[in-house]
N, C-alpha and C positions, 0 to 999 in steps of 0.2 A: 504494500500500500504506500502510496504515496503521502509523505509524512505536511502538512500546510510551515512553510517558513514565514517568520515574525516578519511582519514590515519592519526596517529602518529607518530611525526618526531621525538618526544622529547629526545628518545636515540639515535636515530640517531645524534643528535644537540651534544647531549653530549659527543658522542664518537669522531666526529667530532674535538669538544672542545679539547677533552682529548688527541688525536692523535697532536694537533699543539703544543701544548703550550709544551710534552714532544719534540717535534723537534728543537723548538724555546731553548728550554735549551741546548738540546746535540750541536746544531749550535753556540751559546754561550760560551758555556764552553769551545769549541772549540779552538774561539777566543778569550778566556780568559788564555789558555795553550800555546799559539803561541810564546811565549816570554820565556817559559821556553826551547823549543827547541834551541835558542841560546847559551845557554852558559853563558848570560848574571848576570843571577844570581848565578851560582857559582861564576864568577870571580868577583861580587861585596863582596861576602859572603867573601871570600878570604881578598879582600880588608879591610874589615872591623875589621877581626881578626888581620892580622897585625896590623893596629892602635892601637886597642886596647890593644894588648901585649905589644905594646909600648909604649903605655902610662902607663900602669902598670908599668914599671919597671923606665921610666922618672919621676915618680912624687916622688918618692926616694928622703928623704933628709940626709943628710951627717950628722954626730953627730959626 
């Protein structure tokens, strides 16, 4: 008698696998980019550079 052999799932698992975990990143990354769309980080970056030019030129001493 001819014995019924088990389907294999194992690519199927895998591709499975492989299909979430790249969703799970682009969903991520996503919400990882949300904060550049403000603004927020140029007008820190901004911030920053004035300080710093002005400290360069405050720490000047007089001779």
């Amino acid at each position: 008698m001819a014995e019924e052999q088990e389907k294999d799932n194992t690519w199927l698992i895998a591709g499975v696998a492989i299909a979430a975990v790249i969703v799970l990143v682009v969903l991520l990354k996503q919400d990882e980019t949300k904060h550049l769309a403000s603004g927020a980080v140029s007008a820190s970056n901004a911030e920053v550079d004035a300080k710093l030019s002005s400290k360069k030129t405050s720490n000047k001493t007089a001779q």
